[in-house]
Kinemage of the C-alpha trace (Angstrom):
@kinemage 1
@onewidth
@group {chain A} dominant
@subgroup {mainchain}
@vectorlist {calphas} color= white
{ca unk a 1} P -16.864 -34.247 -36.454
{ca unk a 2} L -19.425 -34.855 -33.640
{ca unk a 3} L -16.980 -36.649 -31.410
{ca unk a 4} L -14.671 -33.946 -31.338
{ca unk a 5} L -12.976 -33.345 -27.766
{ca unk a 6} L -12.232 -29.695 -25.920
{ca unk a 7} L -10.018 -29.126 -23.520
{ca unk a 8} L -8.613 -26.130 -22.076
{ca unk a 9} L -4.800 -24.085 -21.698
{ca unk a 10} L -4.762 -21.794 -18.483
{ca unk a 11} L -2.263 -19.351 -18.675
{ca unk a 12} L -3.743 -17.536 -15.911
{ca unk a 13} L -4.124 -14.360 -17.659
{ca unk a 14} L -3.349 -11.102 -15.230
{ca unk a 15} L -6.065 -8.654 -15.945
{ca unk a 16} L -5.169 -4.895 -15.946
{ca unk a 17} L -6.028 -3.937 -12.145
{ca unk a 18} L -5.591 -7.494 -10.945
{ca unk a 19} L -2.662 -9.248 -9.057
{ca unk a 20} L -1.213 -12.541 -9.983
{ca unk a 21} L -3.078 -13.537 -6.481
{ca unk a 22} L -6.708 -12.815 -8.358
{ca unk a 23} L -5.391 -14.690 -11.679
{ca unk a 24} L -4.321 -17.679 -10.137
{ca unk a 25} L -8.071 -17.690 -7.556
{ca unk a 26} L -9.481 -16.648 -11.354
{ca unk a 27} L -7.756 -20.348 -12.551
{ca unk a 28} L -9.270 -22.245 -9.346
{ca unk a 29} L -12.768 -21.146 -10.272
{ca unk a 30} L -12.726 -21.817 -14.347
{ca unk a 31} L -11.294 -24.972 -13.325
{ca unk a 32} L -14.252 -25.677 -11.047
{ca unk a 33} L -16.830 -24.204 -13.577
{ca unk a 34} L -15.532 -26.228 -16.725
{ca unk a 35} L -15.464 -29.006 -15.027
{ca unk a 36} L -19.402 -29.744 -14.819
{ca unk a 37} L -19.065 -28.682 -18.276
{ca unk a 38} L -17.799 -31.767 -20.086
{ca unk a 39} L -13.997 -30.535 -20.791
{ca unk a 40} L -11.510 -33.537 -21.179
{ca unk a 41} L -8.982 -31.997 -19.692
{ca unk a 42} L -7.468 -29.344 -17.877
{ca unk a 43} L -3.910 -27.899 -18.429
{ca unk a 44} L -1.934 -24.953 -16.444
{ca unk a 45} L 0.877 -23.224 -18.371
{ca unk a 46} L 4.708 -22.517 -17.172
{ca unk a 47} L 5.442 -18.598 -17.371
{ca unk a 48} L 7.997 -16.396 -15.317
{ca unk a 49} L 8.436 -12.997 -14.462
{ca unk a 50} L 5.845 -12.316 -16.867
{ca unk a 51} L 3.484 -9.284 -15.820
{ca unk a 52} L 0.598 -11.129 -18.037
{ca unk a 53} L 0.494 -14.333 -17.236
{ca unk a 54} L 0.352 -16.066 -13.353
{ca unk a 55} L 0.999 -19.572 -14.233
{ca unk a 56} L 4.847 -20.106 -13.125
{ca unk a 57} L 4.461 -23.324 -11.514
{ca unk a 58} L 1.896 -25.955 -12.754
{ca unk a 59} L 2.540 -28.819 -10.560
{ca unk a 60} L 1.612 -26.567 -7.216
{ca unk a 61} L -1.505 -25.653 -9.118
{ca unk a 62} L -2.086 -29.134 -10.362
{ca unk a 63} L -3.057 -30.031 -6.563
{ca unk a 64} L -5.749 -27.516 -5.505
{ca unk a 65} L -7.112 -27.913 -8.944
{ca unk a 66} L -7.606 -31.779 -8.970
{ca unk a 67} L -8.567 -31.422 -5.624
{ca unk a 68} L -11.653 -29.582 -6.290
{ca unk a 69} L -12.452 -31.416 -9.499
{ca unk a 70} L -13.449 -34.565 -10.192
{ca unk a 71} L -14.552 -35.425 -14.014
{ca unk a 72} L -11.557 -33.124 -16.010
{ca unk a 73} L -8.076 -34.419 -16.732
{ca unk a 74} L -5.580 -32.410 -14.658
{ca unk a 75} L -1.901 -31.637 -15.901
{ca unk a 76} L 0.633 -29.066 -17.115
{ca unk a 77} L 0.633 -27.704 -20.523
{ca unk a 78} L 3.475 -28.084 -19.740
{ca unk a 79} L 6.490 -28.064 -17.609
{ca unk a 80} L 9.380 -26.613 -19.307
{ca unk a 81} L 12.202 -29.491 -19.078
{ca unk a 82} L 15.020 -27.413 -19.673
{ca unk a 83} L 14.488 -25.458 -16.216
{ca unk a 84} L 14.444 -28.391 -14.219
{ca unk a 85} L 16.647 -31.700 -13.580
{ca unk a 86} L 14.171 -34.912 -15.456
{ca unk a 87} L 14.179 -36.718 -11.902
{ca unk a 88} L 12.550 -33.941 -10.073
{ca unk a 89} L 9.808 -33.508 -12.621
{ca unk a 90} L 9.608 -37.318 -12.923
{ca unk a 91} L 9.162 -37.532 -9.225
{ca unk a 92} L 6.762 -34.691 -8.923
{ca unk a 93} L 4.036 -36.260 -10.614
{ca unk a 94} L 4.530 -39.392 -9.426
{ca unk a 95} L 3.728 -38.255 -6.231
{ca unk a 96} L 0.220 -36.204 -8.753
{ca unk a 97} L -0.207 -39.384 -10.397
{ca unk a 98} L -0.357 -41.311 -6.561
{ca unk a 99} L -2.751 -38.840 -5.467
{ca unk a 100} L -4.731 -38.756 -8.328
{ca unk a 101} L -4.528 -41.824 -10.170
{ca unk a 102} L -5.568 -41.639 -13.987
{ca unk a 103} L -6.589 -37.905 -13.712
{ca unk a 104} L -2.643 -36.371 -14.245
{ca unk a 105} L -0.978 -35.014 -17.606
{ca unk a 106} L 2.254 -34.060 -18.023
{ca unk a 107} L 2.830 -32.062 -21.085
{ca unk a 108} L 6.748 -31.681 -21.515
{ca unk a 109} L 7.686 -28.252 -23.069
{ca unk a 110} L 11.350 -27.070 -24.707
{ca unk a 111} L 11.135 -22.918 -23.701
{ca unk a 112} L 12.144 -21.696 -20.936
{ca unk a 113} L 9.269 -19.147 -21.040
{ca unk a 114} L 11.121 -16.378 -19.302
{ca unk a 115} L 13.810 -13.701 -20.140
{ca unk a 116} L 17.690 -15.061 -19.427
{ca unk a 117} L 17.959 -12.826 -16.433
{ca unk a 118} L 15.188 -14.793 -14.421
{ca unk a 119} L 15.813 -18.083 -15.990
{ca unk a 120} L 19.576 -18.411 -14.789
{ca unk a 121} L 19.052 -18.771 -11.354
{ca unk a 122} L 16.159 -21.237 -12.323
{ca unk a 123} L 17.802 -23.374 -14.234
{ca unk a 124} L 19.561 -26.988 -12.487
{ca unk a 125} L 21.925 -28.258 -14.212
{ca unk a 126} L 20.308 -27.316 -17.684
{ca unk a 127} L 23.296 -27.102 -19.781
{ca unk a 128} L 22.743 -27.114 -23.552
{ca unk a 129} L 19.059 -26.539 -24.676
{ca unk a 130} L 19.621 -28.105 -28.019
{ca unk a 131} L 17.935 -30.277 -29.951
{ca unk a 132} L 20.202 -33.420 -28.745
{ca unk a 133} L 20.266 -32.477 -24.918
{ca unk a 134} L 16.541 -32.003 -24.752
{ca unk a 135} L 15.819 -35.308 -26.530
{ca unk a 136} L 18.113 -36.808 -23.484
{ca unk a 137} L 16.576 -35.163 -20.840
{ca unk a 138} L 13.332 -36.296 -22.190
{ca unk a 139} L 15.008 -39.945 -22.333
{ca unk a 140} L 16.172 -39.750 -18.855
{ca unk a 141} L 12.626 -38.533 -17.770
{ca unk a 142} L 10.631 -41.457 -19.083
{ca unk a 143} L 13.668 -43.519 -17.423
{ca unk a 144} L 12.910 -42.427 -14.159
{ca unk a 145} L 9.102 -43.318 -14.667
{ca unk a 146} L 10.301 -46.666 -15.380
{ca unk a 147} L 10.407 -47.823 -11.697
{ca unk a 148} L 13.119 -50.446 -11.161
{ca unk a 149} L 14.524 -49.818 -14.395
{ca unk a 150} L 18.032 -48.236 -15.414
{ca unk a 151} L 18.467 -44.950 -15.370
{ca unk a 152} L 21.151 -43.565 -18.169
{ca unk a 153} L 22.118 -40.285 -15.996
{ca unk a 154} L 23.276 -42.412 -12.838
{ca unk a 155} L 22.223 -45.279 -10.992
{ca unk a 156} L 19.638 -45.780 -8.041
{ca unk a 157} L 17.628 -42.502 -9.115
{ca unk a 158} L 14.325 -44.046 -9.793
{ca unk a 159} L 12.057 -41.561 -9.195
{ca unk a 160} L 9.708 -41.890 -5.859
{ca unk a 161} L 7.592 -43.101 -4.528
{ca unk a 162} L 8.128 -46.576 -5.885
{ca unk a 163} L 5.380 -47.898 -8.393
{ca unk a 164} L 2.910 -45.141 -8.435
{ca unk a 165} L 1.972 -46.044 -11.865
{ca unk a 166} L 2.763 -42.601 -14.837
{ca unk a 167} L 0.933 -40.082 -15.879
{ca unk a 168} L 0.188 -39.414 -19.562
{ca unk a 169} L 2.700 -37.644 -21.277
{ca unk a 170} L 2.195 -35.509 -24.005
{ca unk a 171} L 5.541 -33.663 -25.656
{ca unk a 172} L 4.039 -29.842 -26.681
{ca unk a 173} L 5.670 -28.435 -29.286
{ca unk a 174} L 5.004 -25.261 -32.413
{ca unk a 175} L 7.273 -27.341 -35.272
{ca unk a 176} L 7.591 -30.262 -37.498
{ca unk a 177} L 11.128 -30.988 -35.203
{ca unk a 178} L 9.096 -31.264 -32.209
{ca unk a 179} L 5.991 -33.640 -34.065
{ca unk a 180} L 9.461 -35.913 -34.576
{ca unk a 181} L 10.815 -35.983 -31.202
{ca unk a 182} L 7.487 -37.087 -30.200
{ca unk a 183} L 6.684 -39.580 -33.058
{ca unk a 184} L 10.651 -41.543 -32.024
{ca unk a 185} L 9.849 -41.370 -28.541
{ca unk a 186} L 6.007 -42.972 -29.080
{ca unk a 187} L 4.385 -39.819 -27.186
{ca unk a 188} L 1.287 -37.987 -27.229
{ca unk a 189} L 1.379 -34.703 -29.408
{ca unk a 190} L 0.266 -31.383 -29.056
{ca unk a 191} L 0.759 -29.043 -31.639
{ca unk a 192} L 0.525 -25.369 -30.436
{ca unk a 193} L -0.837 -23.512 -33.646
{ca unk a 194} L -1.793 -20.648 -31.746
{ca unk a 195} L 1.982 -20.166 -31.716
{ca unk a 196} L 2.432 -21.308 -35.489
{ca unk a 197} L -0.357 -21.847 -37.219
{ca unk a 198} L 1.837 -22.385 -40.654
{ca unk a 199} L 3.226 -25.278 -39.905
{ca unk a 200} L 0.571 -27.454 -38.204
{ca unk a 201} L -0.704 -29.727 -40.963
{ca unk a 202} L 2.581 -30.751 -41.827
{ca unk a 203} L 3.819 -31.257 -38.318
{ca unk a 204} L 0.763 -33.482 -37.385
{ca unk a 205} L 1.233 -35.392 -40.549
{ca unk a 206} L 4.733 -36.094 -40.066
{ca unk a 207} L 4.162 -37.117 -36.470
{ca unk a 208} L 1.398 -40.044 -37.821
{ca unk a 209} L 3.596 -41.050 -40.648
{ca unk a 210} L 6.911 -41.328 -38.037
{ca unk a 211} L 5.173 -42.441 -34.815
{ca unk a 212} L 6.637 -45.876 -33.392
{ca unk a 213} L 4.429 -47.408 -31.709
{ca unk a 214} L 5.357 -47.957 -27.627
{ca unk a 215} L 3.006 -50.221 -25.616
{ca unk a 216} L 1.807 -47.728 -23.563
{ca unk a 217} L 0.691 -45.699 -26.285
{ca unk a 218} L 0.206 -48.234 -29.596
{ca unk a 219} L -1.096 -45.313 -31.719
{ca unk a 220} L -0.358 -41.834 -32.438
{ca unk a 221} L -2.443 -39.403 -30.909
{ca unk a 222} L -2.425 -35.683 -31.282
{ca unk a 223} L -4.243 -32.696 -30.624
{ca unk a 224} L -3.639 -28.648 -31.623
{ca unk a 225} L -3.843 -26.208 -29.134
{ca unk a 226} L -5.760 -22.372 -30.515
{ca unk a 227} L -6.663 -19.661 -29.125
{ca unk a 228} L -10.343 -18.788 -29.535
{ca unk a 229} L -12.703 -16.586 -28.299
{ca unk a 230} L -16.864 -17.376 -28.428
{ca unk a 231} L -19.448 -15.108 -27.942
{ca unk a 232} L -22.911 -13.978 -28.815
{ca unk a 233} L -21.829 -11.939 -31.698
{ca unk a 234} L -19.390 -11.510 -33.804
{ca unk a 235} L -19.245 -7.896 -32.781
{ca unk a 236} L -18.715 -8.766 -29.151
{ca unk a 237} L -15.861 -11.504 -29.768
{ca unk a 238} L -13.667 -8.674 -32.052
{ca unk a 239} L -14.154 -6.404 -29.213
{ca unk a 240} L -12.866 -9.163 -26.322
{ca unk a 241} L -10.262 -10.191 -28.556
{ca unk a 242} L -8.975 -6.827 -28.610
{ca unk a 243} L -7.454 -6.998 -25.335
{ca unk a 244} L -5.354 -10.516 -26.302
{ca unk a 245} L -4.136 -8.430 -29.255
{ca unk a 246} L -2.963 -5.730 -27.378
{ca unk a 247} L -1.239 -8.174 -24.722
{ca unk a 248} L 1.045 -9.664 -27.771
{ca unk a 249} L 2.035 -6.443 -29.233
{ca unk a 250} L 3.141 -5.332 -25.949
{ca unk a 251} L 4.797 -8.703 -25.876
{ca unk a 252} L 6.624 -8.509 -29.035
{ca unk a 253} L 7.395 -4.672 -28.700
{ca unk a 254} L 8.574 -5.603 -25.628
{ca unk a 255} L 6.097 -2.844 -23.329
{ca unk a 256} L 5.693 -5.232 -20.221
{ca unk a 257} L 2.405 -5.011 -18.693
{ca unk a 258} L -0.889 -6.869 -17.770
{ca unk a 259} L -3.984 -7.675 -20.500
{ca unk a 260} L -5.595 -4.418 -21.378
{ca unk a 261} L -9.188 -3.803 -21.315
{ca unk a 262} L -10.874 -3.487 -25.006
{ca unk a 263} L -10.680 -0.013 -24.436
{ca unk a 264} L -7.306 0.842 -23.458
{ca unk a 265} L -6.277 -0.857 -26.751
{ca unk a 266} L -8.728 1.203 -28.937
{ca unk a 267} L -7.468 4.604 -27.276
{ca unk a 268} L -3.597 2.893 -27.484
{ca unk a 269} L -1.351 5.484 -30.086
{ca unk a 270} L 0.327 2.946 -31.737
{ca unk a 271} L 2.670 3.635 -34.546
{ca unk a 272} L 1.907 2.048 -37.783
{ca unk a 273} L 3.884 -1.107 -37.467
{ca unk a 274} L 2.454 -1.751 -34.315
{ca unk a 275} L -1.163 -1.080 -35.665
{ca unk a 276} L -0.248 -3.675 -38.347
{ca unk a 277} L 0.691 -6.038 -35.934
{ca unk a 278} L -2.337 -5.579 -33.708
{ca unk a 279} L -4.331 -5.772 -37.000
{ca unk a 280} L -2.525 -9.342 -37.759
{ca unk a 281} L -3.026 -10.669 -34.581
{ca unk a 282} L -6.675 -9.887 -34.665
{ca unk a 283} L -6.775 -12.176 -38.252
{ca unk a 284} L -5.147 -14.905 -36.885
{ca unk a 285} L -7.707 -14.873 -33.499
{ca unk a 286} L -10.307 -17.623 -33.831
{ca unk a 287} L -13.138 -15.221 -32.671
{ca unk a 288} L -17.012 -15.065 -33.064
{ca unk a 289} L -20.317 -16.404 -32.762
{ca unk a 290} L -20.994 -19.771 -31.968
{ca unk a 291} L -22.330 -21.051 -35.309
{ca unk a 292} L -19.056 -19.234 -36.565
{ca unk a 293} L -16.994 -21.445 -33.717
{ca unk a 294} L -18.424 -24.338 -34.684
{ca unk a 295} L -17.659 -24.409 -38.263
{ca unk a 296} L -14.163 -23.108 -38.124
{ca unk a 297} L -12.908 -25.437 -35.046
{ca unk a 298} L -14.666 -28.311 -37.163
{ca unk a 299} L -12.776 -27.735 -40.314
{ca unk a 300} L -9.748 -27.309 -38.369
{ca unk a 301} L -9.793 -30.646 -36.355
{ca unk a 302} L -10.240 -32.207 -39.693
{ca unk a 303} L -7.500 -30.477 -41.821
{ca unk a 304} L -4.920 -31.495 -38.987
{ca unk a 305} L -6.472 -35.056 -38.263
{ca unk a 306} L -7.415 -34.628 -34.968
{ca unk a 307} L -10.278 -35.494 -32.737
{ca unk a 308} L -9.259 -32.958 -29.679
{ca unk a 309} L -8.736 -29.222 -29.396
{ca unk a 310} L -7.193 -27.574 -26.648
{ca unk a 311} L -8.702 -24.171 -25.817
{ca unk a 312} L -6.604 -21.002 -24.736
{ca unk a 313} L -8.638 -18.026 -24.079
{ca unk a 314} L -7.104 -14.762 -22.650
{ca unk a 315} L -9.929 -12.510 -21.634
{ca unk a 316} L -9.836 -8.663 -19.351
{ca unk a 317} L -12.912 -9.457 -17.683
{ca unk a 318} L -13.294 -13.065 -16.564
{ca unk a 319} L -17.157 -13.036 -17.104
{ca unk a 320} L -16.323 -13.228 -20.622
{ca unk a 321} L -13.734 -16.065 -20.789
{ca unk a 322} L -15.806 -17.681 -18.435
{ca unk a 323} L -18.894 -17.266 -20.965
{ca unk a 324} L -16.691 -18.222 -24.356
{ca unk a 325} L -16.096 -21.262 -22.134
{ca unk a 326} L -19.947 -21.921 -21.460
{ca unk a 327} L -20.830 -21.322 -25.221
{ca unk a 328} L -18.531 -24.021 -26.900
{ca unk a 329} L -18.994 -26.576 -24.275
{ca unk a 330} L -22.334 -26.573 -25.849
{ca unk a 331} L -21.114 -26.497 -29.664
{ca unk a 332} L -19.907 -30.237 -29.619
C-alpha cells in the first residue's frame, strides 16, 4: 500500500521526573519536528487529572501548535462531547477553523477521560451520556456549524463568528456502535484499535456498508488509530515499549503515576496477574524494526480498508519517540 498516510495521536505523555509543563513543551517540539516530516496530520488528546498524560485541553494546544506549523493537519483527537455544551465546542473551532482555514480537525470523542470526582465539576449541562443523548449532542453540534441554520436545542445559537467555514470532523470511537453513529451521521471515522483491537475489522466494515453519504463528505472515509513503537532493533523497541506497558498496568491496577523508565518496570515486583498483564500488553504493542513496521502497519491498513494510520507513541525518553517518529516517516 504505497499511498498509505501517517498521522500522529499526542497524548502528551508525562515522563517519570518530568512535569506536565515539560510534556506539553515536549508536544510543541514533536509537533514542529514531524511536521517537515511529511505527517498528514496532527492530533492532541483530552485527558484529566491524569498523572501520565498532559493533554487536558486540545483546543488551547491546537493554537501554538498550528501556529508554528505549516504543512500538518492540526486538530483534537478529540474533544470529549459529553464534558462540554455542543455550542461551545462548535464555536471554538470556528474561531481554529477562521484562523487556520483548511488546517483544523475536530475529532468528537464519547469518554469523559477522567475519574467522576474531577469530571463533575467539568461537566455543563451533560446530563445522560447514553447512546441517544450523545447522538443529539453530536446533532446539535453539526447544527451550530450550520451558520444561519436551525438549531434543535434553542433558537439564535449559531455558533460564532458567522461563516467561518467547518472544520473536518471525524467521530473517534473503539466499537462497531460508534462506526454506526458515524456511518448515519455521514462523518469521518477513526477507529481506535489501540483501545480494541478485536473489534476493528468489523467496525470499519460496518461503517462502509452503513455510511450515507452527506455532501460534504460523499464517501466514507476511515482511519485506525495504534500504538507503535519503531526502532533500530527489535531488541531496542521491546525495551522502549516496556515503559508504555508499565504505564497501563499502573492504569488498570489503578497505581497512579507518570511513564516509567524501561528500567523501573524490569526491577517493578509485580504479582503474577500483573506480570501477565504487563506480558499482554507487550503482545498487543506494535513494536520493532523498521522492516518489521513496515510489514505489519501494511497488512493492517489493508485488513481494515484503510489508506491512513494514526500513530500514538508513549515513550520515557523523548529522543526515542522522537526517533520512532523519524524512522516510519521514512517507511511509506
Amino acid at each position: 500500500m504505497a499511498n498509505l498516510q501517517l498521522s500522529i495521536l499526542d497524548q502528551s505523555p508525562i515522563p517519570a521526573g518530568d512535569s506536565p509543563a515539560d510534556a506539553i513543551a515536549a508536544s510543541v517540539q514533536l509537533a514542529q519536528h514531524c511536521d517537515q516530516l511529511g505527517y498528514q496530520r496532527y492530533w492532541l488528546a483530552e485527558h484529566h487529572c491524569n498523572p501520565a498524560l498532559a493533554g487536558s485541553s486540545p483546543e488551547i494546544l491546537i493554537t501554538r501548535i498550528a501556529a508554528l506549523t505549516k504543512n500538518m493537519r492540526i486538530g483534537a483527537g478529540g474533544v470529549m462531547l459529553n464534558n462540554y455544551t455542543p455550542l461551545r465546542v462548535a464555536e471554538n473551532f470556528k474561531v481554529l477553523h477562521s484562523l487556520y482555514p483548511g488546517r483544523i480537525d475536530l475529532g468528537l470523542g464519547r469518554a469523559i477521560n477522567g475519574n467522576q470526582r474531577t469530571s463533575n465539576p467539568l461537566v455543563a449541562n451533560r446530563g445522560s451520556a447514553d447512546g441517544t443523548s450523545y447522538l443529539k449532542k453530536i446533532r446539535q453540534l453539526l447544527e451550530n456549524f450550520n451558520d444561519g441554520g436551525e438549531n434543535t436545542a434553542s433558537q439564535n445559537t449559531d455558533g460564532q463568528p458567522p461563516k467561518s467555514g467547518v472544520p473536518e470532523i471525524w467521530l473517534l470511537g473503539s466499537s462497531i456502535k460508534s462506526a454506526g453513529y458515524a456511518a448515519k451521521l455521514g462523518l469521518l471515522f477513526s477507529f481506535a484499535h489501540f483501545i480494541n483491537r478485536g473489534d476493528g475489522i468489523k467496525a470499519m466494515e460496518f461503517y462502509r456498508g452503513q455510511y450515507t453519504p452527506v455532501a460534504a463528505e460523499p464517501k466514507p472515509q476511515g482511519s485506525i488509530c495504534v500504538f507503535v513503537i519503531c526502532a533500530e532493533t527489535q531488541k531496542s523497541a521491546t525495551n522502549i515499549a516496556l515503559s508504555h506497558a508499565g504505564f497501563l498496568v499502573n492504569q488498570r491496577t489503578r497505581i497512579p503515576g507518570p511513564i516509567p523508565t524501561p528500567q523501573s518496570v524490569r526491577d517493578t515486583p509485580y504479582t503474577p496477574p500483573q506480570r501477565r498483564l504487563l506480558e499482554a500488553h507487550l503482545k498487543q504493542t506494535i513494536a520493532g524494526s523498521p522492516n518489521t513496521i513496515k510489514r505489519k502497519l501494511t497488512a493492517l491498513a489493508a485488513t481494515h480498508g484503510v489508506e491512513e494510520l494514526v500513530i500514538v507513541t508513549n515513550t520515557h525518553d523523548f529522543q526515542d519517540r522522537l526517533r520512532s517518529y523519524e524512522l516510519l516517516a521514512d517507511l511509506f
